[in-house]
C-alpha positions as CSV (number, residue, x, y, z in Angstrom):
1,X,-19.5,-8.4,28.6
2,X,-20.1,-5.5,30.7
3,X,-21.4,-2.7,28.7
4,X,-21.7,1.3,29.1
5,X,-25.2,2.6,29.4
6,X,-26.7,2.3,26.0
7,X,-29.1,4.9,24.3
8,X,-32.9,3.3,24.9
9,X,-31.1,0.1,25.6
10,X,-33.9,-2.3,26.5
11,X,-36.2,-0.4,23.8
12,X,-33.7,-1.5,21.5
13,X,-33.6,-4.8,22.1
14,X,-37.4,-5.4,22.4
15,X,-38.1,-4.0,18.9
16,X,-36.2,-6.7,16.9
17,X,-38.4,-9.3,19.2
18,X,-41.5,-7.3,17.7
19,X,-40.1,-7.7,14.1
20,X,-39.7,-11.5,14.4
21,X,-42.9,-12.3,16.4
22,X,-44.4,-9.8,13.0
23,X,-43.2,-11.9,10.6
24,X,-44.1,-15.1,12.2
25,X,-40.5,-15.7,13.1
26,X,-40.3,-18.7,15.9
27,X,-40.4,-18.4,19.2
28,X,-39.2,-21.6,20.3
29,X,-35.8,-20.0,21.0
30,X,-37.4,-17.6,24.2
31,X,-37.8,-18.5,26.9
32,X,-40.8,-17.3,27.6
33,X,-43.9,-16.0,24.9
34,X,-45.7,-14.5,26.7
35,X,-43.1,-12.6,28.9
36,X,-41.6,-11.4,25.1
37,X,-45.2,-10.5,23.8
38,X,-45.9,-8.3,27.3
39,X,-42.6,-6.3,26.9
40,X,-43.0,-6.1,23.1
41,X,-46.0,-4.2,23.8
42,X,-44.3,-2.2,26.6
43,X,-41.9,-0.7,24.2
44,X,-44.5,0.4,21.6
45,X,-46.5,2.1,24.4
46,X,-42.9,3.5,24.8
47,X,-41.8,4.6,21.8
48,X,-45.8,6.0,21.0
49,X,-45.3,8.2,24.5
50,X,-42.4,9.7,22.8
51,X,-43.8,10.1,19.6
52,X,-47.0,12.1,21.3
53,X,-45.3,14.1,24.4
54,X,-41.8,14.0,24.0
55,X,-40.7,17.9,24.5
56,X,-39.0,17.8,21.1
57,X,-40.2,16.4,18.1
58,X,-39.0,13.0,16.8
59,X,-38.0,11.3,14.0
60,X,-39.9,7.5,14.1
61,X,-37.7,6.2,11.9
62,X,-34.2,7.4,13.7
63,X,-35.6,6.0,17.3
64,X,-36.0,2.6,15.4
65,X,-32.4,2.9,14.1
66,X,-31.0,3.8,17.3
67,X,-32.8,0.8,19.0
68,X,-31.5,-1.7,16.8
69,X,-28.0,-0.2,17.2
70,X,-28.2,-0.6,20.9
71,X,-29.5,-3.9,20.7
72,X,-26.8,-4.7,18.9
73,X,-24.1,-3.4,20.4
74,X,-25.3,-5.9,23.7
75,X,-23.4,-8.6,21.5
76,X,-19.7,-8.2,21.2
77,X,-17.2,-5.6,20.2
78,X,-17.4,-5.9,16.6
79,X,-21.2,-6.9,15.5
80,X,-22.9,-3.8,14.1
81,X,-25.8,-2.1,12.4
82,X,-24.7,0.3,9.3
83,X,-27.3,2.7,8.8
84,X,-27.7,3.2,4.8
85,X,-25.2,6.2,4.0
86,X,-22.9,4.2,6.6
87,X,-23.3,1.1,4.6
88,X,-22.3,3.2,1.3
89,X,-19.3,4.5,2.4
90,X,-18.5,0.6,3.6
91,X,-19.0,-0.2,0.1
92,X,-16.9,2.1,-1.5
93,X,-14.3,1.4,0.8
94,X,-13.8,-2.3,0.4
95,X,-16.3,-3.5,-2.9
96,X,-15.8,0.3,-4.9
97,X,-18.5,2.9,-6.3
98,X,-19.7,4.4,-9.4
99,X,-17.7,7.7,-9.9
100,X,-14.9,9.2,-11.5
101,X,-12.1,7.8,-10.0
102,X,-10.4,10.8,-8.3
103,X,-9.4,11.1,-4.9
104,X,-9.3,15.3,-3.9
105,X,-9.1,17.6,-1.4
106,X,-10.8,21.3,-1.5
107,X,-7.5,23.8,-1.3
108,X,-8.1,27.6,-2.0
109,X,-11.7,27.0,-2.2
110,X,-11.6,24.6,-5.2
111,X,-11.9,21.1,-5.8
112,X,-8.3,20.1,-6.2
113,X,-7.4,16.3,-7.9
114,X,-5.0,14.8,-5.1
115,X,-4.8,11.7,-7.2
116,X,-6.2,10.1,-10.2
117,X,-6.8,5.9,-10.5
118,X,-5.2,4.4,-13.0
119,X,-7.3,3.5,-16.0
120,X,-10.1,4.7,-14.3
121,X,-12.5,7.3,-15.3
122,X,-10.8,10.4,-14.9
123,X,-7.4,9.0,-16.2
124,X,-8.8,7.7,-19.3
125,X,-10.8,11.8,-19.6
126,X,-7.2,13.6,-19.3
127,X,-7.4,14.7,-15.6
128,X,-4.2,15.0,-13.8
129,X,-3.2,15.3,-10.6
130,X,-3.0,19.3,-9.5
131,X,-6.1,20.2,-11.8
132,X,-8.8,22.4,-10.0
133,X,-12.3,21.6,-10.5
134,X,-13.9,24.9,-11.3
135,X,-17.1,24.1,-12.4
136,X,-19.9,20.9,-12.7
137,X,-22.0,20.5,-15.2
138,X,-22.0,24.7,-16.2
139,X,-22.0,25.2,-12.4
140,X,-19.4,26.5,-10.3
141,X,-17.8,24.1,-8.2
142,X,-16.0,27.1,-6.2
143,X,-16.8,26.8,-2.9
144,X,-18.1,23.3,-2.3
145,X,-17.3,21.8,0.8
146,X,-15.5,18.1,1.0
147,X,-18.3,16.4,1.8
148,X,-21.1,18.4,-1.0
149,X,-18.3,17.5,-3.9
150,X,-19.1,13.5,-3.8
151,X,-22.7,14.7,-4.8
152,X,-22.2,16.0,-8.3
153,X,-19.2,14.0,-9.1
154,X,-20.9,10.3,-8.1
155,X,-23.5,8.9,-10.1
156,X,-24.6,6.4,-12.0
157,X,-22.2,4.2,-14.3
158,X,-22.3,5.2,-17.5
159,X,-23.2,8.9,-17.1
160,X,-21.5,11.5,-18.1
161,X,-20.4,14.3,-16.0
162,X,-18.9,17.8,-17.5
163,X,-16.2,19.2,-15.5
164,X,-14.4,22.5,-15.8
165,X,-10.9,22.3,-15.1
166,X,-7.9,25.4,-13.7
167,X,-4.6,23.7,-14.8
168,X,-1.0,25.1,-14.4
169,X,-0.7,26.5,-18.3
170,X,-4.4,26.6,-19.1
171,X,-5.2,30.5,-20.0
172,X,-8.7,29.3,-18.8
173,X,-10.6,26.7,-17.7
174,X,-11.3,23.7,-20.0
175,X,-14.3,21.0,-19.9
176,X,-13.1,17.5,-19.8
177,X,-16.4,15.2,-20.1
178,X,-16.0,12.2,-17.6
179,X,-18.0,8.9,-18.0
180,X,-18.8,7.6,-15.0
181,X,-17.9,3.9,-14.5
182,X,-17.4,1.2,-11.2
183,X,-14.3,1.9,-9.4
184,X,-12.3,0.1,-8.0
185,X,-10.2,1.5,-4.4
186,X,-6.9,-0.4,-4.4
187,X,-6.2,-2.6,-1.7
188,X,-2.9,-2.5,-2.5
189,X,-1.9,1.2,-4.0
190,X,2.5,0.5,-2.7
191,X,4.5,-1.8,-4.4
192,X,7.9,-1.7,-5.3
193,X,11.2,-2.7,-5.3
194,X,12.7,-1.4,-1.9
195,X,16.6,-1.8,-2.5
196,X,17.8,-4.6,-5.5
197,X,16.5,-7.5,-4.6
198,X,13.8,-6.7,-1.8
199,X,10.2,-6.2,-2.5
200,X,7.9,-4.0,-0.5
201,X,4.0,-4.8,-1.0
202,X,1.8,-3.0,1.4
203,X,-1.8,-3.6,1.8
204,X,-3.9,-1.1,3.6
205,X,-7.3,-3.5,3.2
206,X,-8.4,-6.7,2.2
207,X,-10.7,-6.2,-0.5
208,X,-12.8,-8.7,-3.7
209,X,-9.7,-7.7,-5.4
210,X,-7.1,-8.0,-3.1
211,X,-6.1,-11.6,-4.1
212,X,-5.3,-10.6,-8.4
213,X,-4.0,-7.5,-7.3
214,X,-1.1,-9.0,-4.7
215,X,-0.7,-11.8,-7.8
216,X,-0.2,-8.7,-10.1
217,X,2.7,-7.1,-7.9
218,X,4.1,-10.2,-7.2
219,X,4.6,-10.9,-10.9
220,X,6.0,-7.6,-12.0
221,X,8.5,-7.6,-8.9
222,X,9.3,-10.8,-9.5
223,X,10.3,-9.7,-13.4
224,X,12.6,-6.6,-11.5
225,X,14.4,-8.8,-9.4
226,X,12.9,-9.2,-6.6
227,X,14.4,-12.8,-4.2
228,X,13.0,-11.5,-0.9
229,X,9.9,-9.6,0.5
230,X,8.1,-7.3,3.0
231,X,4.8,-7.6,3.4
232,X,3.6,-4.5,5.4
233,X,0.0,-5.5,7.5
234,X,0.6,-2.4,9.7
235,X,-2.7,-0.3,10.2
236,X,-4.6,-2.8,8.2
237,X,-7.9,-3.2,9.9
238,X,-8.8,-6.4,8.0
239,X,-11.7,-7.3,5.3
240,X,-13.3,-9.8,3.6
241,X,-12.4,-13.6,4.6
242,X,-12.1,-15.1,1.4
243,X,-9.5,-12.5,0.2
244,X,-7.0,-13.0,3.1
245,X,-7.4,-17.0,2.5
246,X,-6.3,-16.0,-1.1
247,X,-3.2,-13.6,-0.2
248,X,-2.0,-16.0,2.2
249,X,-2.6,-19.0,-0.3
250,X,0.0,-17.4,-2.6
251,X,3.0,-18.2,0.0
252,X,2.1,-21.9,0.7
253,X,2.0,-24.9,-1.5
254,X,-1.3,-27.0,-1.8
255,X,-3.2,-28.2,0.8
256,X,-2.3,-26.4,3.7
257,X,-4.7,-25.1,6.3
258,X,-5.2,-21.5,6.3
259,X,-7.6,-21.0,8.6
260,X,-10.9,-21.8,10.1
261,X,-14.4,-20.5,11.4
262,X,-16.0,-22.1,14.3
263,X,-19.8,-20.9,15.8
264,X,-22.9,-22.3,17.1
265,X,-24.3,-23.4,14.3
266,X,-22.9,-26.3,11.5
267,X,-23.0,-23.8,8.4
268,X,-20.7,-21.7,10.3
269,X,-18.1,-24.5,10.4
270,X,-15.5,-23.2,6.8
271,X,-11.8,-24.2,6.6
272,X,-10.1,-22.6,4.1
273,X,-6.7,-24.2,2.8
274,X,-4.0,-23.3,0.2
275,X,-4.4,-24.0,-3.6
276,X,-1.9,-24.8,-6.4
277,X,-2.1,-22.0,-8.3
278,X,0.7,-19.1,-9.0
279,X,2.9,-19.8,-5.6
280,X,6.1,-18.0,-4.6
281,X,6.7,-20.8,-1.9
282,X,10.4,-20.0,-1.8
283,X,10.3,-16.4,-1.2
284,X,12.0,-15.9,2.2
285,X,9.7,-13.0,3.9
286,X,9.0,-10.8,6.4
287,X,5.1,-9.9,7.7
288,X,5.1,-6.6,9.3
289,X,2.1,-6.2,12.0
290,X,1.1,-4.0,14.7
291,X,-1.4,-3.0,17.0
292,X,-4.3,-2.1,14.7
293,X,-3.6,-5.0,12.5
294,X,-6.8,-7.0,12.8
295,X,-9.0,-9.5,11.0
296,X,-7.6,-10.3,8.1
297,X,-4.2,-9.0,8.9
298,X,-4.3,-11.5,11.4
299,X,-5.6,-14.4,9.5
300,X,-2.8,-14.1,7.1
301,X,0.1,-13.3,9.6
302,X,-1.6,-16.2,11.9
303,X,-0.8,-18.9,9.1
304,X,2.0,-18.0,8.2
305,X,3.4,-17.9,11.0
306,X,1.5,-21.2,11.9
307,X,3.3,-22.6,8.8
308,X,7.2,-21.3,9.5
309,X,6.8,-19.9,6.1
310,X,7.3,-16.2,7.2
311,X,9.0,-14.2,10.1
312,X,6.4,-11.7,11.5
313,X,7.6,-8.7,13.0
314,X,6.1,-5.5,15.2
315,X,3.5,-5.5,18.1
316,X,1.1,-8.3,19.1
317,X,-1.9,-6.9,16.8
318,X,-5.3,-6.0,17.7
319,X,-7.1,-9.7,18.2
320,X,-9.9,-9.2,16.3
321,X,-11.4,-12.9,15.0
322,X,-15.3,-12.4,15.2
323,X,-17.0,-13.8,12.0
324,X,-19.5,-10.9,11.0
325,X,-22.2,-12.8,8.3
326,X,-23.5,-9.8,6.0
327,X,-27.6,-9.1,6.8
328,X,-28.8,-6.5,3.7
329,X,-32.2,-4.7,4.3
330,X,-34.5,-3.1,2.1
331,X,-33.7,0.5,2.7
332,X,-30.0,0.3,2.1
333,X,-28.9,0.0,5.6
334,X,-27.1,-3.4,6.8
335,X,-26.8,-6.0,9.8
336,X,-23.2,-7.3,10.4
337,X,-23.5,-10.3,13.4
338,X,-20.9,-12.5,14.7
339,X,-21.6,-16.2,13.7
340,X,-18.6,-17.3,14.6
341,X,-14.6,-16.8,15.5
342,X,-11.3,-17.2,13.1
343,X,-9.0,-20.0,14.3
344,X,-5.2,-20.4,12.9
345,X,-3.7,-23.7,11.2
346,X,-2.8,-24.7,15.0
347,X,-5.9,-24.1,16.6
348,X,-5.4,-20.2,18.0
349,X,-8.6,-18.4,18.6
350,X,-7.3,-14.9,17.0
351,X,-10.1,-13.0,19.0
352,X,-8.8,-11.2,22.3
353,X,-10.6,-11.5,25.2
354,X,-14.0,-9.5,25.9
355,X,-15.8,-10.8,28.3
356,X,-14.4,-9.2,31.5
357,X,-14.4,-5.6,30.4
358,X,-16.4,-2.8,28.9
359,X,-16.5,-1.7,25.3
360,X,-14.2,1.6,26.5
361,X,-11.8,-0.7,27.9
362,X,-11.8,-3.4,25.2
363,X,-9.9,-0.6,23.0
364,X,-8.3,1.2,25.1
365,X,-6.5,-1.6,26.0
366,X,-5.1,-1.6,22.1
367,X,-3.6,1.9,22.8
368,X,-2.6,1.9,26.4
369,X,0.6,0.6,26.9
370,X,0.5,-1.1,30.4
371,X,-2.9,-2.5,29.7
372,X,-1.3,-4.0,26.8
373,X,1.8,-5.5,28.3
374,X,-0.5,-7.1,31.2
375,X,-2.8,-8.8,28.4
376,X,0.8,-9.7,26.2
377,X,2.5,-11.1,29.4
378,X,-1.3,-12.8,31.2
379,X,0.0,-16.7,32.3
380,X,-3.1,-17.6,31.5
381,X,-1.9,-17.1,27.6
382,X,-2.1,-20.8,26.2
383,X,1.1,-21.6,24.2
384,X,1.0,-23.5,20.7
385,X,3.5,-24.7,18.4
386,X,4.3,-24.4,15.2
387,X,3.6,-27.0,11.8
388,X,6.9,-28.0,11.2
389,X,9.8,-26.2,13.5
390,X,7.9,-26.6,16.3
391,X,8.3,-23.1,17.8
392,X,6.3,-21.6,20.4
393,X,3.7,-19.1,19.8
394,X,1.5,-17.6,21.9
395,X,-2.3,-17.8,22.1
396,X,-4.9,-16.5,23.7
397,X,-6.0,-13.9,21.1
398,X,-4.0,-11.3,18.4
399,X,-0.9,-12.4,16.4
400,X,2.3,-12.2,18.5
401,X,5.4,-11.7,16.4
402,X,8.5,-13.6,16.3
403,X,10.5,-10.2,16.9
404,X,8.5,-7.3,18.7
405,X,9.7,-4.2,17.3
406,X,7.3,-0.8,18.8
407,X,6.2,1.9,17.0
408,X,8.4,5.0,17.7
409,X,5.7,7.5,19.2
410,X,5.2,10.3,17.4
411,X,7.7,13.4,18.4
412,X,6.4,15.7,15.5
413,X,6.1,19.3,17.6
414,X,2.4,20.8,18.0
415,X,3.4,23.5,15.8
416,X,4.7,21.5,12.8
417,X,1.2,19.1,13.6
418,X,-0.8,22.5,12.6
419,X,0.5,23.1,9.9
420,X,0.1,19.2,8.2
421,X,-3.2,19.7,9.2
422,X,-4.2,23.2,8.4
423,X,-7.1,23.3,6.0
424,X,-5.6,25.9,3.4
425,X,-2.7,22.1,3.2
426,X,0.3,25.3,3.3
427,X,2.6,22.0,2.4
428,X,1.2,21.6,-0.8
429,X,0.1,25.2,-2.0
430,X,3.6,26.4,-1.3
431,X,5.1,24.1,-3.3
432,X,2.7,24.0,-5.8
433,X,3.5,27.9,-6.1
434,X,7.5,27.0,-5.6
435,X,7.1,24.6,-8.8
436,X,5.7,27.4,-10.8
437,X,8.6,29.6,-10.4
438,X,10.9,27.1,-10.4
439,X,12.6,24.4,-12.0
440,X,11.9,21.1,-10.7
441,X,15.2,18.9,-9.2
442,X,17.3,17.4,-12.4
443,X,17.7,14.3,-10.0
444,X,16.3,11.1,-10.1
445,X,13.9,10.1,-8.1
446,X,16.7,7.3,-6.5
447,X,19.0,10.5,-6.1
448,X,16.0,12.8,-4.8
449,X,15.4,10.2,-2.2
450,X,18.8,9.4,-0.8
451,X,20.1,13.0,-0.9
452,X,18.1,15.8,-1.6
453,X,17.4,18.1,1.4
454,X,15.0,21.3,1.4
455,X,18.1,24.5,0.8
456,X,18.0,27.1,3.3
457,X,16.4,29.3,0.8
458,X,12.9,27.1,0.2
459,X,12.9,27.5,4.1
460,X,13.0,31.0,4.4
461,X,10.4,31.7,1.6
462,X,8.2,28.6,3.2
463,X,8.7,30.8,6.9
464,X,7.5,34.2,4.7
465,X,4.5,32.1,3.0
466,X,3.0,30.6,6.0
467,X,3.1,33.7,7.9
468,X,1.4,35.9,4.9
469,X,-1.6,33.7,5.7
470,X,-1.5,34.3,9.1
471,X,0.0,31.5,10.4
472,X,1.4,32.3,14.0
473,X,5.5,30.6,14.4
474,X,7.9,31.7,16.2
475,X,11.5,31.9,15.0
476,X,12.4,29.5,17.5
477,X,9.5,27.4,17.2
478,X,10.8,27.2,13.2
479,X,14.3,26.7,14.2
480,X,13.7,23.9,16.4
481,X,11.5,22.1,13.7
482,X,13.6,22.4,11.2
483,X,14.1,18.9,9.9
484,X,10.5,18.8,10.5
485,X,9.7,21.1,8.2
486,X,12.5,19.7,5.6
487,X,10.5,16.7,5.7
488,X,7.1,17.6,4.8
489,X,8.5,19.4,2.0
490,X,10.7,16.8,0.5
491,X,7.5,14.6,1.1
492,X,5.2,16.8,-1.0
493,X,7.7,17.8,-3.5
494,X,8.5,14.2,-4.6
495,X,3.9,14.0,-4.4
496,X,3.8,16.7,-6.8
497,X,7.1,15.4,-9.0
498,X,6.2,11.4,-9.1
499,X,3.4,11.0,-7.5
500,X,1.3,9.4,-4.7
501,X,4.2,7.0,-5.0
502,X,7.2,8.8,-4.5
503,X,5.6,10.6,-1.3
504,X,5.3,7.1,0.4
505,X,8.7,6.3,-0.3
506,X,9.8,9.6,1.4
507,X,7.6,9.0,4.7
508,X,9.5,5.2,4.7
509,X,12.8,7.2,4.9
510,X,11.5,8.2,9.1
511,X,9.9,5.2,9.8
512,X,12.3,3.4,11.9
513,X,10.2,0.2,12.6
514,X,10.5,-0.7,8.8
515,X,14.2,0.4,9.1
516,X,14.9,-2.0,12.2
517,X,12.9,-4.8,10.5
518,X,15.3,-4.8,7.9
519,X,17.9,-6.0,9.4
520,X,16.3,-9.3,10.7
521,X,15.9,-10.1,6.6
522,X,18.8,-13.1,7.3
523,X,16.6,-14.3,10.1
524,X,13.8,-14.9,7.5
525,X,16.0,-16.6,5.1
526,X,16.8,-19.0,8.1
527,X,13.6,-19.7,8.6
528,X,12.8,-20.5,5.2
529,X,16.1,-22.8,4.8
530,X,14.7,-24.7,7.9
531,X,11.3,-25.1,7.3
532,X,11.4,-26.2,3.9
């Protein structure tokens, strides 16, 4: 793989030869000892010359960090060295952390609960979403930036931490005392019942829990009715391998191939195939993917697919199916090395092609269109068929979907992008302010989402509020982004109303790939009648 010049780049590589010939690692891999001892000793001159006369002082330990980044990045794409708070944030991400179990955001200077996990600590305390976290532990909290607030509210499990809370109808801030306990991000946080009868069940990332929490959904939709499904992959950037064998397990009887790893070594060789535990074998379903679907996404799309048990739908997704074994090191950080690639039921290698490009190009082509439709449409594309229908399928890396259906690009206006992303969030304080002098809708949420549009009136007083803080719109920029603007609001109306929940629901009103896909729910039920 061609690469782009690399920070230190042979440095970097020389210094993880150093560490194995210091810790009597053998050398009967290299070609050549002596060669590897002389540069070895090279590169500590090196990195001493630095140390001594570079023009700015150095940090010893950072160079070293940097050079084993470099090194690695020599490999492929998608191997990697976390340094330790890069490996912490991994961790929370996909195996949880030890906090309170809040996610926030800081609005008017304070710490302000966006959401709060269910059951978790903050939940089970009395902290609702909307409070405003005034103080720590006797300290004000006024003022902390996003990333100091993690600081004082992390810790330990089973710590307590005092936190003064600014409520809607509090005269004055009350301490609520917070145990700090393991908690758990959901991989899943959107399931529900779309319209009678179809289940929606999206998962953002395939975590250790991803596998009881899709059997959770699937039992409690099943109890509301549910005879048909979307599963939503879109933007899911993968995950652990064992939890997208267990996802996809749940749609296929026993003893079906789910996938399979292939490297240089035997341990590398795992297949992984289907179980005969909780199934929902006759579920006729649609897979939604898209570009940055990858990894897992792919894995579980892939056999499905593989196994005519589901029709996928979207854009060819990323082709990412480099096994990454996990390497932990004393001082937190962590090595994450290809050992080998993902292969689907029929024998697809899921990794895209590498080799021939450089690391700037190996993504870009993901985003650039015309890139993408030369790699989609390349002869050289093997073809495959399926288990039992025998369709064709294409190979050659990613998961190509039965129907392509592309993402509408994003028309919001720059002006209306400004203000989603302006840091005072004027979306949510306005109508956090509107819901204080207001009544809330009588509707239901059903109602609320079919027919409720933003009056003229919120509009006007939204134009007044955004412009007492300074914020520059023309009347015609305003005009002209009207349902815009109608949007947003609905969208944090129903967030402040419902919940986290309701907000989704309203951004899957706009998004006309999950509309179109819809309509292909016969074709799935086809499928499903003539596979099995």
């Amino acid at each position: 793989m061609k690469k782009l010049p690399g920070k230190n780049k042979t440095a970097l590589i020389l210094i993880a030869l150093f560490c194995a010939v210091s810790t009597g690692a053998t050398l009967r891999y290299y070609d050549s000892v002596r060669d590897i001892i002389t540069t070895l000793k090279i590169f500590n001159e090196v990195f001493q010359r630095i140390q001594e006369d570079y023009v700015e002082e150095t940090v010893g330990t950072e160079l070293i960090q940097d050079a084993i980044t470099g090194m690695i990045s020599e490999l492929d794409p998608h191997s990697r060295y976390l340094k330790p708070d890069y490996f912490s944030k991994f961790n929370q991400d996909y195996a949880g952390y030890s906090g309170i179990g809040i996610t926030f955001d800081v609005i008017r200077n304070k710490i302000t609960v966006m959401s709060v996990i269910p059951e978790g600590p903050s939940d089970r305390a009395g902290l609702m979403v909307g409070d405003r976290i005034v103080a720590i532990n006797g300290e004000s909290a006024v003022g902390l930036d996003k990333d100091e607030a993690p600081r004082y509210l992390m810790g330990p499990q089973g710590t307590k931490v005092t936190v003064g809370v600014d409520r809607a109808g509090f005269t004055q801030p009350r301490e609520f005392t917070i145990i700090r306990d393991k908690v758990h991000v959901e991989s899943i946080p959107y399931a529900f019942i779309l319209r009678p009868g179809l289940g929606y069940i999206g998962i953002i990332r395939f975590s250790s829990t991803t596998g009881s929490e899709l059997k959770k959904h699937l039992l409690d939709l099943t109890s509301k009715g549910m005879k048909e499904l979307i599963l939503d992959l879109r933007h899911n950037g993968g995950g652990y391998l064992d939890a997208s064998a267990e996802v996809a397990d749940r749609f296929l009887s026993k003893g079906k191939k789910i996938v399979y790893t292939k490297g240089r070594t035997s341990d590398s060789f795992r297949e992984f195939y289907s179980s005969d535990e909780l199934t929902f074998t006759d579920l006729p379903m649609i897979v939604m993917i898209d570009r940055f679907s990858a990894s897992a996404s792919e894995i579980v799309s892939g056999a499905l697919q593989d196994w005519d048990r589901a029709l996928v739908v979207g854009e060819t997704s990323f082709g990412k199916g480099l096994v990454q074994s996990q390497y932990r090191f004393r001082d937190g950080s962590a090595l994450f090395m290809t050992t080998a690639r993902y292969y689907t039921p029929i024998g697809r290698q899921i990794q895209r092609p590498y080799d021939t490009m450089s690391l700037e190009d190996y993504y870009t082509q993901i985003v650039d269109d015309s890139l993408r439709r030369q790699w989609e449409n390349d002869p050289a594309r093997p073809t495959y068929t399926t288990k039992l229908l025998r369709r064709r399928v294409k190979g050659g890396g990613g998961i190509t979907p039965d129907i392509f259906i592309t993402a509408e690009p994003d028309t919001v206006s720059d002006v209306v992008r400004a203000l989603v992303r302006h840091p005072q969030r004027l979306f949510f304080t306005f109508i956090e302010d509107y819901l204080n002098g207001n009544s809330k809708p009588t509707i239901s949420l059903t109602s609320f989402l079919r027919e409720y549009q933003p009056e003229p009136a919120m509009l006007q007083k939204f134009l007044g509020y955004i412009r007492e803080t300074g914020f520059q719109i023309s009347d015609q920029e305003y005009s002209a982004s009207r349902r815009d603007i109608q949007y947003f609001l609905k969208q944090s109306l129903a967030d402040q109303i419902w919940g986290d929940e309701a907000r989704y629901k309203v951004q899957l009103l706009r998004d006309e790939q999950l509309i179109e896909a819809l309509t292909y729910l016969p074709q799935a039920h086809r499928l499903l009648q003539a596979a099995y």
